[in-house]
N, C-alpha and C positions, 0 to 999 in steps of 0.2 A: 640459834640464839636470837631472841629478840631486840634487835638492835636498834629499832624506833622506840619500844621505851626505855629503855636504856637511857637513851641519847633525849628523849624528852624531858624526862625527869632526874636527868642525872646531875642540875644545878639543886636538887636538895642537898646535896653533900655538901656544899658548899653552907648553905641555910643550915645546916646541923653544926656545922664548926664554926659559924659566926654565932649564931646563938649561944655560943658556951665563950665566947671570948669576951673583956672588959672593954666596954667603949672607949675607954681613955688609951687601949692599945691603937693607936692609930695606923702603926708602919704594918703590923703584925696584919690587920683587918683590910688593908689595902693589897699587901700581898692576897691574902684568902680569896680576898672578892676575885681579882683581876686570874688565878689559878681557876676560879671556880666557873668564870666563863671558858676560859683552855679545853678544861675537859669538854662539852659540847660541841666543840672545835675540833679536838680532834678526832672527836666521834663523829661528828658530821662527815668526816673524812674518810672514815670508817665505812658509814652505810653509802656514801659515793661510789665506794671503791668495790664495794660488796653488789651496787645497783649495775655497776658496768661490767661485775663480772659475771653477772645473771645470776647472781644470789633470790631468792624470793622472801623479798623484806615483808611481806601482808601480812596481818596477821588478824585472827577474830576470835574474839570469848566471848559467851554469854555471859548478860550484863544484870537488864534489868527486865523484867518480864511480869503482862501484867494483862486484865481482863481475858482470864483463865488459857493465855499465852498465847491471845490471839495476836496482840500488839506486844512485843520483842524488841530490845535496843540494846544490841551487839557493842562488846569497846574493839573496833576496829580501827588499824592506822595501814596505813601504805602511803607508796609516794610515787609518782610520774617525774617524769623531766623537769617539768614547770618547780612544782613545790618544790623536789631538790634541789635546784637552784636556787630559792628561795630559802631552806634552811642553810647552805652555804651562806649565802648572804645574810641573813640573821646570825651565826652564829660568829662568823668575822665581824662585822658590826657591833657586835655585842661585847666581842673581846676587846677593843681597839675602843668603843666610846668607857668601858670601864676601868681602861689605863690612864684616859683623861679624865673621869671624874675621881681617881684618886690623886690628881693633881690638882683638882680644883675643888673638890667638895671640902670646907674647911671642919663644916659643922657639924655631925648626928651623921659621921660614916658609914658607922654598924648598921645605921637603921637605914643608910640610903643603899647599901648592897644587899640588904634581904629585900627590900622589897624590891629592887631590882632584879637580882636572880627569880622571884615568882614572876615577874614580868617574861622574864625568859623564858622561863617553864609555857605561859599562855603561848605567847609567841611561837614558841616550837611546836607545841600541839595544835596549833590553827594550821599549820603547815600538812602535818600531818596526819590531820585526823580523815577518815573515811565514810562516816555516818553523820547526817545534819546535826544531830543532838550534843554530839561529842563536837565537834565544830564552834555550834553553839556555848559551850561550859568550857573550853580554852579560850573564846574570842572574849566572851566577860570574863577570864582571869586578867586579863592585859588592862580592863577600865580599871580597878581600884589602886595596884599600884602605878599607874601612871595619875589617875587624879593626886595621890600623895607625894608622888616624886614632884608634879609642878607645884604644887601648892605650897609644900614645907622647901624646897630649896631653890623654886625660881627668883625672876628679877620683882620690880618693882611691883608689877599687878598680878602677880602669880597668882593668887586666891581666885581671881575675876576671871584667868584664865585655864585655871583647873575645873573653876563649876561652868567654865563655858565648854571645855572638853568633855563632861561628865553627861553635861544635859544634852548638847546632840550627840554624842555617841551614844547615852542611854534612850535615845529615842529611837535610832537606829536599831539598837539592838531591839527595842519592843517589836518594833515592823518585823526585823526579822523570827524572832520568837515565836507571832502569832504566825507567821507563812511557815515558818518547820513544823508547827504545833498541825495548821491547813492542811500540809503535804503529808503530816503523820496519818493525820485523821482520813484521810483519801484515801490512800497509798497501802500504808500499812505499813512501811519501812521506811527507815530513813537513811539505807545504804546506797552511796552517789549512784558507783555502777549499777544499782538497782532500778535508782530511779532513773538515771540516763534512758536504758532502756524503758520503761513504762512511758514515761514522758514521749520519749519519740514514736513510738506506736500508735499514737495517738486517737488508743481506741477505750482506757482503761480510764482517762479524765477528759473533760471537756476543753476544748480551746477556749471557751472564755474562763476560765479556772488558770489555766496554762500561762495565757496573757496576763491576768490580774498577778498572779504568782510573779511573772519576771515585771512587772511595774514594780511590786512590792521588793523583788532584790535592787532592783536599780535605786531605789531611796535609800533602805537599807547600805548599801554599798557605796552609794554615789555620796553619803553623807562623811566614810570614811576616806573615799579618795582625796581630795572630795570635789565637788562636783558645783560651779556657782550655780546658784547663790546660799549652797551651805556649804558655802568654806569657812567663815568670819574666825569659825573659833580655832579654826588651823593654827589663822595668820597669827592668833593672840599665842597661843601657845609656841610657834615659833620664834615668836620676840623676847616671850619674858619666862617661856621652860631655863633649868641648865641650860647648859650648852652639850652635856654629854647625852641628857634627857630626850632634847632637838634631835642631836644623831641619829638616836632609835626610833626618834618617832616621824623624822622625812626620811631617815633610810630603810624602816623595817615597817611600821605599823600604816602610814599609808597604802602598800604596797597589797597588804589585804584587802582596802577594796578592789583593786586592780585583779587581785588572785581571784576573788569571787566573782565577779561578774565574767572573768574568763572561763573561769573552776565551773562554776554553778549554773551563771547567767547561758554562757554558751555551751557549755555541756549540758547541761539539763533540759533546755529550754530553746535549742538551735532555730527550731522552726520559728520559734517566738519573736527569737533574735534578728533573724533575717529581717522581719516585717518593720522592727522598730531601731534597724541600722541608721538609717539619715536621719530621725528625730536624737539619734546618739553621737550621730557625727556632727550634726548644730552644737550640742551641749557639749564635746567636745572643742570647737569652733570656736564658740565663747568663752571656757576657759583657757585657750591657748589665748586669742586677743589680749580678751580682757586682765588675764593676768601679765601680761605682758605689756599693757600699757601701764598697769598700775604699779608695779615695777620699777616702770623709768623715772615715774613721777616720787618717787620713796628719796626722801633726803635718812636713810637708816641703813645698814648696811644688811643689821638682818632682816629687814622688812625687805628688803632688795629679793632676796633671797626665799621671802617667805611665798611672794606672789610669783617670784620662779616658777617654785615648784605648782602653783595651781593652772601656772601657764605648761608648765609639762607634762601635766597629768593630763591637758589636753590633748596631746598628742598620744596618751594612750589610749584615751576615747576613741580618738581617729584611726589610728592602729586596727582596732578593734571592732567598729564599724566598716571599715573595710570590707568585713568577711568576707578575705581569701588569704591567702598562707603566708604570704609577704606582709602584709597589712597585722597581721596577729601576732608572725613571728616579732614587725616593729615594735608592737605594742609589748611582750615580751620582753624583749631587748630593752624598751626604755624603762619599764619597771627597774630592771634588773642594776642599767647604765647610770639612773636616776638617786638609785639609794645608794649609792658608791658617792657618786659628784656631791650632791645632800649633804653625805656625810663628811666630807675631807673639807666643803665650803665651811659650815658650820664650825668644822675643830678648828680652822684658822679664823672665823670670827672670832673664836672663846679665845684663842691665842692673843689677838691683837683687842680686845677688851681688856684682857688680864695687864697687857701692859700700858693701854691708854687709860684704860678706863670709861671708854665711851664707842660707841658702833656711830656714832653722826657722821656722814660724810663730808658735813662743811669744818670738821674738827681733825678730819684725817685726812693725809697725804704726804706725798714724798716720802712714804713708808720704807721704800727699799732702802734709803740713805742708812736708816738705821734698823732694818730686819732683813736682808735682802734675802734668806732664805725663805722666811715667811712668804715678802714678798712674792719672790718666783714662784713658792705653792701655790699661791691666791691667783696668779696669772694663770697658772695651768689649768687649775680648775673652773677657770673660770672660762678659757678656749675650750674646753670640755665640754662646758654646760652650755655652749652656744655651737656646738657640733662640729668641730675643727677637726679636719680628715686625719683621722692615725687614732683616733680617741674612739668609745663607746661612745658617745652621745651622735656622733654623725652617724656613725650605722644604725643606731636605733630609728630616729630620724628618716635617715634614707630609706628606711623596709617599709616604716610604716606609711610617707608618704608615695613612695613606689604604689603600694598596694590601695590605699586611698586616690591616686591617681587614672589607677584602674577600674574603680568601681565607681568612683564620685567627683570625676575630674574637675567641676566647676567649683566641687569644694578643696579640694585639695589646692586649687590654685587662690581661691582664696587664704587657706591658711599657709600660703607660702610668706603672705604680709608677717606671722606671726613671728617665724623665722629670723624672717630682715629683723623684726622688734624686739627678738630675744640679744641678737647680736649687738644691738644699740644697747640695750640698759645693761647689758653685762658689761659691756667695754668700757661704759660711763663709770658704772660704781668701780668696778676692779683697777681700772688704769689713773681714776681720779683718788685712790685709796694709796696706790704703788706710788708713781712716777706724776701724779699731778702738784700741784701749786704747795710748797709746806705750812702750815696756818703754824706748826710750833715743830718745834724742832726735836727729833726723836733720837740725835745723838747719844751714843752711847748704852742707848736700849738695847739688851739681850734677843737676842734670835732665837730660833726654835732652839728647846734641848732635845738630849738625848729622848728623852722620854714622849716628846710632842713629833720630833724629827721620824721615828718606828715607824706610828700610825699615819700618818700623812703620806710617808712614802709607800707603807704596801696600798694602801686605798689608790694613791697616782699610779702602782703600778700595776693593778691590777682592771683600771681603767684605762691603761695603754693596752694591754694585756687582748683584754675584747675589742678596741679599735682595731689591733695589728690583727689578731688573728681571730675573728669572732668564731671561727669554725669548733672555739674552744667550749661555747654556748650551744651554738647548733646541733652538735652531736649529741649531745645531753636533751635536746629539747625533740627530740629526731619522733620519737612514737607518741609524744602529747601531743603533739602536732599533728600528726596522722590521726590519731584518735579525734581531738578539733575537728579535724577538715571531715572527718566522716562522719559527725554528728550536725553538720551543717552541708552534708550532701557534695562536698567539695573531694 
């Protein structure tokens, strides 16, 4: 059975039975939605279980075929350790931030779950698609409903920061289009494992094709990590998306540049990669600092959070520049550590907005007096996100700079400052939000419900989950890995 499309396209079902219901059913349409991510969920779970028991999930049909079939575009999907881990986490993700936008989307619900389930749809298939073309046509399903989901339901400057999402990611995507369009015209194929091999042979293209090629992924890519100094329109879209919006898009759609330039960048293009490691562990470098000073300097709770995340993506870079198996697996790991923590931060921002009405930090405090539940999530996530041993964020951390230690020790001890930086402005925002000075009094204020208490807990326990035992990751990443390391000679 084919159980990657299946599980790709099985949020239409969901898009068929909201499209037939009345907008003014509200309860009826928030059920649907929140069912309608379940099933990818449990199907995810599905081709997990299928992948570990050597099931062969590949699959390929002719597609489209054309100058009298010399040039061929296969619909291929398959999946390695990496991307499955990666639809796990997209598809929990997705379950978990669509139970909090039906607590808080008040307005045009019908229309905010279809166009989120096609979100899904992209999202899943960027995971697992196997051909650059196909890659390409789910990576732009995920830009339009994401420019309408911030536009029509963010905060104050959502319009500004839906055409600021639209314009660099749709630039991105050009770069990348003209380089698949490049490697088609070259090549002749645009299946990965095809061109893994060709590319490393390195007798079928030229090395300055090869190079120019991974320049053009690292923009492309580096624009959706992203990568300073094109982050800007991250931070806007983290400030003033939803809050359930946020979820999916620091815990699932960053996480594709990170997939690509591991996917792509260092499978496809290993030799390339070597040569242009420490020009990536600088830019790396920079965004771990830099976001990280900018950070401390945020009087906003989610701006706190926004330049987090560009300070953590640094440390995927660095991960990653490494090239050796510690350093990739960190990088890895913090993908994975990162859209968990993302997410659980964020749902208790949207929590404690809903009931103040404000993210400023000189307007919040002594929060546990009257959320203590809250509170303690916000504490945990926030020792998480600053790498406190028992949690996924130190082990991701700890792999990737082990493995940066090894290869780039003068940089690695440089970014050890970023660390110490991460720990300061986390403990300023979170502990001055919890237990600092009370500016008003939150007496009597509700705590988490039922329905906010669910998601917070499996995202916290699912980030103890890989601190305690990361071996739960590793096994699953065991042959991407091996595959990595031997397209980079390791």
């Amino acid at each position: 059975m084919d159980w990657l499309t299946i599980l790709v396209f099985s949020p239409l079902i969901g898009i068929l039975i909201l499209s037939i219901q009345q907008a003014e059913q509200k309860v009826t349409i928030s059920l649907t939605g929140i069912l309608a991510t379940v099933l990818p969920l449990l199907l995810s779970l599905v081709v997990y279980a299928q992948f570990h028991g050597g099931g062969d999930l590949a699959i390929s049909h002719q597609w489209i075929s054309f100058g009298n079939g010399i040039f061929q575009i296969d619909y291929e999907l398959g999946v390695d350790g990496f991307s499955l881990l990666l639809l796990l986490l997209t598809t929990i993700v997705s379950t978990l931030s669509a139970s909090v936008a039906a607590a808080q989307i008040k307005q045009g619900l019908k229309a905010y779950f279809l166009w989120f389930l096609i979100l899904e749809i992209g999202m899943l298939g960027v995971f697992t698609a196997e051909n650059l073309i196909l890659f390409f046509i789910f990576f732009e399903i995920t830009l339009v409903p994401m420019f309408f989901l911030i536009g029509r339901w963010g905060f104050v400057e959502r319009e500004k920061a839906a055409y600021s999402f639209l314009i660099y990611n749709g630039l991105g995507s050009a770069v990348l289009l003209i380089l698949f369009a490049a490697i088609f015209a070259k090549t002749g194929t645009t299946n990965i494992e095809e061109l893994k091999t060709i590319m490393g042979s390195g007798n079928a293209v030229s090395e300055e094709f090869r190079f120019g090629s991974l320049l053009a992924l690292l923009i492309a890519f580096g624009v959706k990590l992203p990568i300073v100094p094109l982050h800007t329109w991250m931070v806007r879209v983290h400030v003033h998306a939803p809050i359930a919006v946020v979820m999916i898009h620091a815990g699932i759609l960053l996480k594709i540049g990170a997939y690509g330039l591991i996917n792509f960048g260092i499978g496809i293009f290993g030799d390339q990669f070597v040569k242009v490691a420490p020009f990536i562990a600088v830019l790396g470098l920079i965004n771990l600092l830099y976001g990280a000073f900018l950070a401390f300097v945020q009087n906003e709770l989610k701006s706190v959070f926004a330049y987090s995340s560009v300070s953590h993506m640094g440390i995927v870079l660095l991960g990653v520049a490494a090239m050796n198996e510690a350093g990739i697996q960190g990088a890895i790991f913090q993908t994975l550590s990162h859209g968990l923590i993302a997410a659980l931060l964020f749902l208790l921002v949207g929590v404690i907005y809903e009931r103040t009405h404000t993210t400023k930090l000189r307007s919040l405090g002594g929060l546990a007096k009257g959320m203590p539940l809250a509170a303690g999530f916000l504490l945990a996530a926030g020792l998480a996100s600053l790498g406190l041993p028992g949690m996924s964020g130190f082990v991701s951390e700890f792999m990737a700079f082990l493995g940066l230690f090894e290869s780039m020790p003068w940089l690695a001890a440089i970014g050890t400052i970023g660390i110490i930086m991460t720990a300061v402005y986390i403990l300023r925002a979170v502990l001055g939000v919890t237990y600092g000075k009370t500016v008003k009094s939150f007496a009597g204020m509700y705590d988490l419900t039922r329905r906010e208490m669910i998601p917070a807990a499996a995202l916290l326990a699912l980030i103890v989950l890989i601190g305690v035992y990361p071996n739960f990751i590793t096994h699953t990443l065991q042959y991407a890995l091996e595959s990595i390391m031997l397209g980079i000679g390791g």
